[in-house]
C-alpha positions in Angstrom: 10.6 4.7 -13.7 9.1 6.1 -16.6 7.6 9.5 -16.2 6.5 12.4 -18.8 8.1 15.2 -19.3 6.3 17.0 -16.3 5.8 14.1 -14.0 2.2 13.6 -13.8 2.1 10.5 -15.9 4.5 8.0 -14.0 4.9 4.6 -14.8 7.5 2.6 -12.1 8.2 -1.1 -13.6 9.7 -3.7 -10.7 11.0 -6.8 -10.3 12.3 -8.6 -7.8 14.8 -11.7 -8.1 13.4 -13.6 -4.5 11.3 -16.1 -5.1 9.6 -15.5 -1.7 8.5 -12.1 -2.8 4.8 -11.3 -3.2 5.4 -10.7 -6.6 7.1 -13.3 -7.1 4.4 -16.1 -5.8 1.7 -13.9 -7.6 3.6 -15.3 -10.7 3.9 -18.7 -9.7 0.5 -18.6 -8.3 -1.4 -17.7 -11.6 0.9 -18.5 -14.4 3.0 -15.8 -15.4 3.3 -12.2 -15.3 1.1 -9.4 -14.9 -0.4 -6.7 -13.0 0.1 -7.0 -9.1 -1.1 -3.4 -8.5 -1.7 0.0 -10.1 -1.8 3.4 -8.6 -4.0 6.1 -8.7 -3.6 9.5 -7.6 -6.0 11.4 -5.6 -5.7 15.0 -4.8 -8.0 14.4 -1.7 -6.9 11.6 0.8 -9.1 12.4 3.4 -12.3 12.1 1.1 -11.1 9.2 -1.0 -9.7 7.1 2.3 -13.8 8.4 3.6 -15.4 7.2 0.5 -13.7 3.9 0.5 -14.8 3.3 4.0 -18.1 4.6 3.3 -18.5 2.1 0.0 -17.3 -1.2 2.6 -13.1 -1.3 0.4 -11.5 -3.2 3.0 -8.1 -1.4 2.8 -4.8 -2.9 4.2 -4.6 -3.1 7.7 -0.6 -0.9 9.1 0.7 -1.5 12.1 0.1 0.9 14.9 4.0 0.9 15.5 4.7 2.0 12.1 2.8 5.4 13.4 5.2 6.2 16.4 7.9 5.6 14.0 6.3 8.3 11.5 6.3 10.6 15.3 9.9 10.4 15.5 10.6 11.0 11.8 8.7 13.6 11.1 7.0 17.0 12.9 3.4 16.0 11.5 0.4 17.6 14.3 -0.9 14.9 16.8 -4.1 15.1 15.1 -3.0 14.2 11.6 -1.4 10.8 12.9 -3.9 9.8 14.6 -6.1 10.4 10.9 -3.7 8.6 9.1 -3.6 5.8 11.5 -7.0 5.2 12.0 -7.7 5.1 7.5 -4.1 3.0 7.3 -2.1 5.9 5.2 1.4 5.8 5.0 3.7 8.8 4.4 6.4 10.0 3.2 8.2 13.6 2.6 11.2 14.4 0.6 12.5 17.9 0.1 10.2 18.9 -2.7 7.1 18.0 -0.5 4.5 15.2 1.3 3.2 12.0 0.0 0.5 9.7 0.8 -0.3 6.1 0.3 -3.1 3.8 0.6 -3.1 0.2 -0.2 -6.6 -1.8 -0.5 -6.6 -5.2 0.4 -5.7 -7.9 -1.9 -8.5 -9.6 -4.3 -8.8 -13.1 -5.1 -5.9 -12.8 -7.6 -3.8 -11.1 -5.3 -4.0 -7.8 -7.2 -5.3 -4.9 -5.4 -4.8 -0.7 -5.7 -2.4 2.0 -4.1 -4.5 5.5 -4.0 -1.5 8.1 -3.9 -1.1 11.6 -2.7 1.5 13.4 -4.2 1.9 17.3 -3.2 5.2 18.4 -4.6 7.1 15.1 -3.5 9.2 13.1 -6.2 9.4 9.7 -5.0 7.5 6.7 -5.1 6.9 6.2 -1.4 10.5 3.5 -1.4 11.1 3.9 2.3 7.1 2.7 2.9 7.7 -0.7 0.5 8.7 -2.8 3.4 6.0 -1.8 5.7 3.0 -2.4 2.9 4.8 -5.8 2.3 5.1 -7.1 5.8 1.3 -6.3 6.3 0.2 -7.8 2.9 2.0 -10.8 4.4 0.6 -10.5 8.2 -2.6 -10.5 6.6 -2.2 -13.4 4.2 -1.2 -15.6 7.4 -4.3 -14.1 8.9 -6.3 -15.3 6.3 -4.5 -18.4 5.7 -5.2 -19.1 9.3 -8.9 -18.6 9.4 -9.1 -20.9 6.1 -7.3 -24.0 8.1 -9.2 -23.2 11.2 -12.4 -23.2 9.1 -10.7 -26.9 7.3 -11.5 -25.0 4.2 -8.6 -25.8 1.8 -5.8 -23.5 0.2 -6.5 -24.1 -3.9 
């Protein structure tokens, strides 16, 4: 990760060596490399997970299970899991503070944006990766799905 000297500006670089990674077919799929996703950083969650609701941004759906596994992880009100669950935020919380993350749904090209909540925390949101790739893959199968049941083709 590359950062500036007082963190605002943070620039995380990945790669993955799995073919069968998102990434990795977003390559093959369109020819090389470039951007899968940028984040942006709000300092308002709650009115920026509103606004994209309000403007129709179909965000990424999360699984309610990944919720009761935030309830055991963390001491977070009833009320505030239930908000995150029904605008699809993810969190995380390190020693320095709380993060939150929300995905929109992939475009056409497979790119799409991570809105990020940073208050104090340091990290990039790692232990929420697996959970944001698994949906992105639930709902490309979804998608795929409703494409063959259609008999619309996959080009």
């Amino acid at each position: 990760m590359l950062q500036n000297y007082n963190g605002r500006f943070r620039l995380a670089l990945n790669a993955s060596a799995s073919p069968d990674t998102a990434s990795n077919r977003f390559v093959r799929q369109y020819g090389g490399s470039g951007i899968h996703h940028v984040a942006l950083r709000t300092s308002a969650m709650r009115d920026t997970s509103a606004a994209l609701q309000q403007a129709g941004t179909p965000v990424l759906p999360i699984p309610g299970n990944y919720y009761r596994d935030l309830a055991a992880r963390f001491d977070l009100p009833a009320q505030t899991l239930q908000w995150m669950q029904e605008h699809h935020i993810l969190f995380d919380q390190d020693s320095d503070g709380d993060f939150h993350q929300l995905y929109t749904q992939p475009g056409r090209q497979a790119f799409f944006f991570e809105l990020v909540q940073r208050e104090g925390y340091q990290g990039l949101g790692a232990p929420n990766a697996f959970v944001r790739v698994t949906a992105q893959q639930r709902l490309e199968a979804a998608i795929s799905s409703r494409h063959q049941d259609k008999g619309e083709s996959q080009a």
